[in-house]
C-alpha positions as CSV (number, residue, x, y, z in Angstrom):
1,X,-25.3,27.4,-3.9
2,X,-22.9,25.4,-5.8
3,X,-20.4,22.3,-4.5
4,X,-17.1,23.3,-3.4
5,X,-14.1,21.3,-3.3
6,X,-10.7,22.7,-1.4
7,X,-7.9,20.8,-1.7
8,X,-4.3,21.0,-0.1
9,X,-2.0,21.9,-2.8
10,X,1.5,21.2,-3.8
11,X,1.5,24.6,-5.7
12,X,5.6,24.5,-7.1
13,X,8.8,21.9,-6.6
14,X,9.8,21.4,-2.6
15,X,6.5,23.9,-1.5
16,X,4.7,23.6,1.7
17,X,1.0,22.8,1.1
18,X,-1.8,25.3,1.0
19,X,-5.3,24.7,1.2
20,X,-7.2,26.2,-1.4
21,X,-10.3,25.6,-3.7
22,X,-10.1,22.9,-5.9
23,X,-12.6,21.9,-9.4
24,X,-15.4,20.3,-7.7
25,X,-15.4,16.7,-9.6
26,X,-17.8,14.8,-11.9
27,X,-17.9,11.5,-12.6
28,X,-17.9,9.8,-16.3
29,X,-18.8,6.7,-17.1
30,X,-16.6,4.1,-14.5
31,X,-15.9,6.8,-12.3
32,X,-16.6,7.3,-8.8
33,X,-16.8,10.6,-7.1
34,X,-15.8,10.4,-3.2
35,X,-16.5,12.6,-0.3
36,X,-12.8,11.8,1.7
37,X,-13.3,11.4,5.8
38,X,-9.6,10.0,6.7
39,X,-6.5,10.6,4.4
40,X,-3.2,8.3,4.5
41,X,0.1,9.8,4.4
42,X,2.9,7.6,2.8
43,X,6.2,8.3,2.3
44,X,6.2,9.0,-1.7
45,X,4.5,12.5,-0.3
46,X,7.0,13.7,1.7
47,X,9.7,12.7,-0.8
48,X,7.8,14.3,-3.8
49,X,7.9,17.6,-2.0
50,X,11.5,17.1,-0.5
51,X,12.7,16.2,-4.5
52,X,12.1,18.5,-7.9
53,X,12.5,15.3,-9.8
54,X,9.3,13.1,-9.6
55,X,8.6,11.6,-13.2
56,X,5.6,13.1,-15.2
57,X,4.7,15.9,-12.1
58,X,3.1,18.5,-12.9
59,X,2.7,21.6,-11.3
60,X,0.5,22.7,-9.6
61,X,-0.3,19.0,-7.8
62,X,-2.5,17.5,-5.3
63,X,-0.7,14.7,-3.7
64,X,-2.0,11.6,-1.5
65,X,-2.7,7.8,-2.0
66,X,-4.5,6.3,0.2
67,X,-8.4,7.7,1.2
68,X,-11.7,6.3,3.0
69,X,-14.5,7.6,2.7
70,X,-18.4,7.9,1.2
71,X,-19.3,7.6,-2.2
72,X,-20.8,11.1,-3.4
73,X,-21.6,9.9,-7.4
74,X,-21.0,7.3,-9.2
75,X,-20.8,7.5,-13.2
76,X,-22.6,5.1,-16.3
77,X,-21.3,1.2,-15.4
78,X,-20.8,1.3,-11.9
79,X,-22.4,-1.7,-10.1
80,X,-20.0,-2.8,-7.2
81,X,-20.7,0.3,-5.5
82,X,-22.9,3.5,-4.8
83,X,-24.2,6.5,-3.4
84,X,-23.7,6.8,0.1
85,X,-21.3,3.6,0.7
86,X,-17.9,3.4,2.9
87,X,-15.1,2.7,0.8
88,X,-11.2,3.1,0.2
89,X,-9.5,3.9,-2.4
90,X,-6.2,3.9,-4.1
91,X,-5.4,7.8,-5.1
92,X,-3.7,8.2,-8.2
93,X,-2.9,11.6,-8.4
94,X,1.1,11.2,-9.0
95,X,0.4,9.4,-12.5
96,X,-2.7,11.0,-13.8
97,X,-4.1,14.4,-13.0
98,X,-4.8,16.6,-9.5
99,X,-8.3,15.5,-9.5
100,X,-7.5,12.1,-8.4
101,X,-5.1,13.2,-5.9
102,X,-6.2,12.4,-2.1
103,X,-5.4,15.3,-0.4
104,X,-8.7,16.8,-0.7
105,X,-12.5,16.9,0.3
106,X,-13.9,15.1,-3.5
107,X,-12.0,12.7,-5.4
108,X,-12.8,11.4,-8.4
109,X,-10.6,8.1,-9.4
110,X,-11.3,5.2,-11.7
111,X,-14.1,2.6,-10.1
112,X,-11.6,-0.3,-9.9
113,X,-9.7,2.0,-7.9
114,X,-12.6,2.1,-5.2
115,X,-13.7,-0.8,-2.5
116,X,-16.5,-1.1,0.5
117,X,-15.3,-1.1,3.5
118,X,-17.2,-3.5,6.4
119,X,-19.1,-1.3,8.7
120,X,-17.3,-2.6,11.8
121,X,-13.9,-0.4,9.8
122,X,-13.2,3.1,11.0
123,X,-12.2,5.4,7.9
124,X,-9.2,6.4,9.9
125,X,-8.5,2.2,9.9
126,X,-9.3,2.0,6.4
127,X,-7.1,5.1,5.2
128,X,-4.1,2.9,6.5
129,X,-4.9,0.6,3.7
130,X,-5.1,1.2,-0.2
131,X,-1.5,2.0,-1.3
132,X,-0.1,-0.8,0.7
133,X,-2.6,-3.5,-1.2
134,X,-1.2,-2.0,-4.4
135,X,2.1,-1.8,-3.7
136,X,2.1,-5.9,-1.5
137,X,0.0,-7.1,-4.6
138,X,2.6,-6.4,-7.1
139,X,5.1,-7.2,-4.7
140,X,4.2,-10.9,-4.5
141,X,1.8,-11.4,-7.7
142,X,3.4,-9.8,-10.4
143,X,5.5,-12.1,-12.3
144,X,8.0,-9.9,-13.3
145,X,8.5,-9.7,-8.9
146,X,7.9,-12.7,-6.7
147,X,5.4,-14.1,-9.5
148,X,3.2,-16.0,-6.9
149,X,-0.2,-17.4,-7.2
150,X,-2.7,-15.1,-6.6
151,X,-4.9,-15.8,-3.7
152,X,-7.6,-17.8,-3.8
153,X,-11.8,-16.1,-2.7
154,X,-11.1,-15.3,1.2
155,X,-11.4,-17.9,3.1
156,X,-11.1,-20.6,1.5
157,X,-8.9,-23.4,2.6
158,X,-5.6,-23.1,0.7
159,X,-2.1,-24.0,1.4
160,X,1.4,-24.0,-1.4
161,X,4.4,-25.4,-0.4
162,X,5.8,-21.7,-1.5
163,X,8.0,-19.6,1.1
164,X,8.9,-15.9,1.2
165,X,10.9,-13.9,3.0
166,X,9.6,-10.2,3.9
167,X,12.1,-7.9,4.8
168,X,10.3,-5.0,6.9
169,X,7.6,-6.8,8.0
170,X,6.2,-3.8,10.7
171,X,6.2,-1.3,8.2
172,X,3.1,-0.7,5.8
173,X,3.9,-2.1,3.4
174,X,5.5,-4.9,5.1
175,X,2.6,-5.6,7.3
176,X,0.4,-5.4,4.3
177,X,2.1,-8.0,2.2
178,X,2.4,-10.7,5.4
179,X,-1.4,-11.1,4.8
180,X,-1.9,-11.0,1.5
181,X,1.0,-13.8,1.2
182,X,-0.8,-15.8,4.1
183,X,-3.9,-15.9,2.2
184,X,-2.8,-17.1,-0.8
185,X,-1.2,-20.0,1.2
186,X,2.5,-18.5,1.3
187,X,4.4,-19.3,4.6
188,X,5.6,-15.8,5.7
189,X,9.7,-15.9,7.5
190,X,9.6,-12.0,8.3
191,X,12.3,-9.5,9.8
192,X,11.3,-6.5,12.2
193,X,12.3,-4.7,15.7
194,X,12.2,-7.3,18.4
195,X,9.3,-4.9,19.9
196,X,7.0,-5.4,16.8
197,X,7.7,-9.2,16.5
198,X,4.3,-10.9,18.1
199,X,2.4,-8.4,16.6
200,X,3.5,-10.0,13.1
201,X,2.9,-13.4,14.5
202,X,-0.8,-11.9,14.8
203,X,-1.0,-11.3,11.0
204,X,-0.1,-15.0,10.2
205,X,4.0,-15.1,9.7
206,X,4.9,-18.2,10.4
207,X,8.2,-16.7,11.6
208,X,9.4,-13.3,12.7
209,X,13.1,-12.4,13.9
210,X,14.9,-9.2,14.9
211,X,16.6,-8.0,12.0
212,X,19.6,-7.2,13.8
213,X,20.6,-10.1,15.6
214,X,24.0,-11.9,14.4
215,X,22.1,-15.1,13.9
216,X,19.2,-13.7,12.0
217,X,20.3,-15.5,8.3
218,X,20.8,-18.6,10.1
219,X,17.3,-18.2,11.7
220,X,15.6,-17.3,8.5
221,X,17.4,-20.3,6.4
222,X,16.2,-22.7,9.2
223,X,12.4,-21.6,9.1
224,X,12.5,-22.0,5.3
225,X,13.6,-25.4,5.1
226,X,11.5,-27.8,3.4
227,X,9.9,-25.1,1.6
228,X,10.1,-24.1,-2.0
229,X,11.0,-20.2,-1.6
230,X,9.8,-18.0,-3.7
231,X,12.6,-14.7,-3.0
232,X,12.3,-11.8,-1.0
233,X,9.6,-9.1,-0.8
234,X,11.9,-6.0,0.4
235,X,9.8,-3.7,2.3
236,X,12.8,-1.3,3.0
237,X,14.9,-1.2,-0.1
238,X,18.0,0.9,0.1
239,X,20.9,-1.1,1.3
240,X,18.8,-3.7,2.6
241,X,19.9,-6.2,0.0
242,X,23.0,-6.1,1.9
243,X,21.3,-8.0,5.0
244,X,19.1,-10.0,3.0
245,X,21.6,-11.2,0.3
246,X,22.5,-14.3,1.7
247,X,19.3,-15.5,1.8
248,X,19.7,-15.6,-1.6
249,X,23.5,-16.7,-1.9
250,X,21.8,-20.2,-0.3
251,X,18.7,-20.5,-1.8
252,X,18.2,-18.7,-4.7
253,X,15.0,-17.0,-5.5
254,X,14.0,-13.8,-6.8
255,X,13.0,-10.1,-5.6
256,X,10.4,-7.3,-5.7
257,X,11.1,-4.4,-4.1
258,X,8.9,-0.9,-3.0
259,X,11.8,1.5,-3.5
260,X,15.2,1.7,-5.6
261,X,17.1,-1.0,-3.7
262,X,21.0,-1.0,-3.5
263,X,24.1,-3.1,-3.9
264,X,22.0,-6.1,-5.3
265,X,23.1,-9.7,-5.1
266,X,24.5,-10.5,-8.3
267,X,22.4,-12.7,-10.9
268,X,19.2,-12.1,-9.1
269,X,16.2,-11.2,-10.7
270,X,13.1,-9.4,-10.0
271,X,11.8,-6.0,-10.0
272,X,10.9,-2.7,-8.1
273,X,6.7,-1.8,-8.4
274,X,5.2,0.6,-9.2
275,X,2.2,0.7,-7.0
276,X,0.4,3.6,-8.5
277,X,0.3,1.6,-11.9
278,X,-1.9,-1.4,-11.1
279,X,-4.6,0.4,-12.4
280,X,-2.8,0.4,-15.7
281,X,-3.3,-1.8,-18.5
282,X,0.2,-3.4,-17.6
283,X,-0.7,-4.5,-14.8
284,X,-4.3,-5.7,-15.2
285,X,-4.2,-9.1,-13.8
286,X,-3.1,-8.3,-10.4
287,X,-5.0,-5.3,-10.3
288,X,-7.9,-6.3,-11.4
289,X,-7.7,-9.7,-9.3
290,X,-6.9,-8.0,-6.0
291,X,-9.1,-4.2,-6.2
292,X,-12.2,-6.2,-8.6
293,X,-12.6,-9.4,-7.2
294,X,-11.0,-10.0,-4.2
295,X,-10.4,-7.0,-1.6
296,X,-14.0,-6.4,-0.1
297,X,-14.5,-9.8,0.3
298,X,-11.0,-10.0,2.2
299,X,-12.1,-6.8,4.6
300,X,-15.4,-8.0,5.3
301,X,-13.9,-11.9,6.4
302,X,-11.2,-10.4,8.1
303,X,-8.9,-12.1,5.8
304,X,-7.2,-8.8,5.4
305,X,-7.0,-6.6,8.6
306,X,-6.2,-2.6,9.0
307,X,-2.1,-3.0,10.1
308,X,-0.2,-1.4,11.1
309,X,-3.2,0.5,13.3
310,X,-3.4,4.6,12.4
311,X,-1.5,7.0,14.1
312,X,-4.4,10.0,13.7
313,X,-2.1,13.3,13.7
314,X,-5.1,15.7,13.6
315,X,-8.3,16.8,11.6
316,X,-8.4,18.7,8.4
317,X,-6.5,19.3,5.1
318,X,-4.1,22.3,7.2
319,X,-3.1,19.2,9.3
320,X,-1.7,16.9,6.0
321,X,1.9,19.0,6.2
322,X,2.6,18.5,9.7
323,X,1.4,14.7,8.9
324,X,4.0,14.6,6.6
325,X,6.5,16.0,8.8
326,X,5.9,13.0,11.6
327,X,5.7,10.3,8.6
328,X,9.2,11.8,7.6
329,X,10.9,11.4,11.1
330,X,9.8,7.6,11.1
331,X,7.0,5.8,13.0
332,X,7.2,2.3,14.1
333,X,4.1,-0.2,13.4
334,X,2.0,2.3,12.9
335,X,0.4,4.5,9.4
336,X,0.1,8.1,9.5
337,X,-3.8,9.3,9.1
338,X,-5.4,12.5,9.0
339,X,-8.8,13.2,9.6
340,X,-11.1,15.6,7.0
């Protein structure tokens, strides 16, 4: 009996998902074929199928980032991993072809693309995990954003005199990019719900204050000084540089932000990432830094952990819509995760 694949697919603009069969992958030289156990849901998905308009689409689409799970084949030239390891992986279905789109029982992506995962890591932890490294590693790394030195092998001893200010910190990305900043000896000032506050204290931030308090820019300015600050890492974009702008205004800087941001402060300069590209030659050195060199390392020290923790809506590829549906009315600290 031959492999089969099934897949949940995206089959026209602003459809609901179906589950169907899917080509049953094989992998090519640098290519890793895996068997998915926990899927991530981010909000690119739900916004992809809201929207008509998503650059380069085509249909019919498999959507999904962010998967854990075990390595079913690897092709010619693979060495960091193999048959039968626990891994993550950064989906890139929305820039290259359905095939390496998450929402679905095999996945084939490029090898880069793919870490271990420490055995003490649940999938349904590590499904909580690849798009956000993307997206925080261009965030703070990529010189056209914050341009920060990239962080040093885990656990080694490393402080900067650098400073950055993450706007969002309890969200995924947010959450994300407070670690990867800690490790390569950033002090973290963050912003988040006075509920979520400790818990960002817990990932390393030197400071955390409720976004909405009246003396919030006068706390942030006073936890930054005697540091040289690096800008802002916007985890919320919109019309968040309206809170955040004078921050700037006082100290300069630059910014990287995850979505289209709004109503910029004027002469600042910085970027919004793509996270979906640092696979892409573009972005080489920060891809190839963070997914090659230095993420399994950072898992298995618990340099990096799995925040914000997974909120498991159910099991199977039927349950990814109404997983999109919760991820679309908002969650707080936590990632949305299926289970296949």
């Amino acid at each position: 009996m031959s492999n089969q694949n099934h897949a949940a697919w995206i089959t026209e603009a602003k459809a609901k998902l179906q589950v169907k069969e899917a080509p049953f992958p094989k992998a090519d030289a640098d290519q890793v074929v895996i068997r998915s156990h926990a899927i991530g849901i981010n909000p690119v998905d739900w916004l992809v199928q809201k929207n008509d308009d998503f650059p380069g689409l085509a249909y019919p689409a498999i959507l999904g980032c962010d998967v854990a799970g075990e390595v079913y084949e690897v092709g010619e030239g693979v060495r960091h991993v193999k048959k039968g390891d626990r891994v993550m992986a950064c989906a890139l279905g929305l820039v290259s072809n359905p095939a390496q789109g998450a929402f679905q029982h095999y996945i084939i992506l490029p090898s880069l693309a793919v870490a271990k995962i420490p055995a003490s890591m649940s999938f349904t932890e590590a499904a909580v995990l690849p798009l956000n490294v993307s997206t925080a590693a261009l965030l703070l790394f990529k010189k056209e954003a914050l341009g920060l030195p990239l962080p040093p092998a885990p656990g080694s001893a490393f402080e900067t005199n650098k400073s950055v200010l993450i706007w969002g910190g309890s969200t995924s990305v947010g959450a994300c990019a407070i670690q990867l900043a800690v490790a390569a000896g950033v002090k973290v000032v963050t912003v988040a719900s006075p509920h979520n506050l400790s818990k960002l204290k817990d990932l390393g931030a030197a400071a955390a204050f409720d976004y909405k308090s009246p003396s919030v820019i006068d706390d942030i300015l006073t936890a930054l000084e005697g540091t040289e600050f690096a800008g802002v890492c916007d985890a919320i974009s919109g019309d968040a540089p309206k809170s955040w702008g004078p921050v700037y205004t006082k100290l300069g800087g630059r910014f990287g932000s995850a979505l289209a941001p709004q109503d910029m402060p004027e002469g600042i300069q910085g970027t919004m990432v793509g996270a979906l590209l640092i696979m892409a030659p573009q972005e080489k050195e920060v891809g190839e830094a963070i997914w090659g060199q230095w993420i399994e390392s950072a898992l298995a020290k618990g340099v990096v952990k799995a925040r914000p923790p997974p909120l498991v809506v159910g099991k199977g590829l039927e349950k990814l819509q109404e997983a999109m549906e919760v991820q679309k009315k908002g969650v707080s600290y936590q990632k949305v995760v299926v289970e296949v």
